[in-house]
C-alpha angles and dihedrals in degrees: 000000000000087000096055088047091050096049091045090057085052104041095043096065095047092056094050088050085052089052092050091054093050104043096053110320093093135344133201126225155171117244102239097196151023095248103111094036124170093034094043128011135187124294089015120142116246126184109196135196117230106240137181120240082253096066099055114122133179109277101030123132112220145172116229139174113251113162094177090053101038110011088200123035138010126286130240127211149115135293108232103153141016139188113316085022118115123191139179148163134200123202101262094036121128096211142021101256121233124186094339091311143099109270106224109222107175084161097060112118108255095017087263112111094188107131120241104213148033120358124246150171103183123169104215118229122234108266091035139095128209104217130192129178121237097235094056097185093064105035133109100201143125096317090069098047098050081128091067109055097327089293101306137139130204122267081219088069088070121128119164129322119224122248125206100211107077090186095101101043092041080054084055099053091041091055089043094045091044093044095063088043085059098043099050094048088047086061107043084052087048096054101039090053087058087045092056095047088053092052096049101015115201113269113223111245117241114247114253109263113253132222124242107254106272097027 
């Protein structure tokens, strides 16, 4: 009976540590498009972290609700810019400008970062993210939106941005795995140890005699 106690403290925990993860922490996914080819092409596995408008940096991949970009679904593009940033590109230019420099995209399909598609300098508002595809040739992204708030979304419409090191949500699905396992195994000791009391119940044991005073 003290073991199946013991493994259902252990495995208790873990499962809820499992639960967490699915219900928010981290969620897997299939890449839908091209658009962020190289770094991601179609039909490739994500896992994404859940974050809040306020965590978004330059650089992050993330997923977002657009309805007026993608009805159904959410979209799926790079952070290049943020509030206070301003960016722009010319046709003819090298790089996407930020902030008067150079932006450097190594992840950019093809190694050019030149932008295919309409021209901008947008200062983004507080609050807002500029966003670009990878793979500019096949993204329908900020550039082609530049008539409804220069091309920004909302950090709000944030809904998780993608990591690259699996270790810390794999650790989430073992603990969660291994904790069912615990905790099953905890209960089927638990109740096989009832079953057996019930089966042989514990006799009281009869008091030791005692002696008459002065013997």
């Amino acid at each position: 009976m003290v073991a199946a106690v013991v493994l259902l403290l252990v495995g208790a925990p873990l499962v809820a540590v499992g639960l967490v993860m699915g219900r928010g922490g981290y969620q897997a996914s299939e890449v839908a498009a091209g658009n962020m080819e190289p770094t991601y092409s179609q039909g490739d596995r994500i896992v994404a972290e859940e974050i809040g408008g306020g965590d978004v940096r330059r650089g992050d991949v993330i997923l977002f609700s657009a309805p007026e970009r993608v009805p159904k679904g959410l979209s799926f593009q790079r952070v290049v810019a943020v509030g206070g940033d301003r960016v722009a590109y010319r046709h003819g230019d090298k790089a996407v400008m930020l902030n008067g420099r150079p932006l450097d995209e190594p992840y950019v399909r093809g190694g050019v970062p030149g932008v295919f598609g309409e021209e901008f300098d947008v200062r983004v508002p507080e609050g807002r993210m500029f966003v670009l595809g990878d793979n500019r040739e096949n993204s329908l992204d900020s550039r082609f939106f530049l008539d409804q708030q220069s091309g920004t979304v909302a950090v709000s419409a944030v809904r998780s941005r993608v990591v690259d090191d699996w270790t810390l949500p794999v650790l989430f699905v073992l603990a969660g795995v291994t904790g069912v396992v615990v905790f099953l195994v905890g209960v089927g000791l638990g109740a096989a140890a009832l079953a057996e009391r019930r089966r042989f119940p514990v006799l009281p044991v009869p008091p030791w005699p005692t002696l008459p005073p002065g013997k």
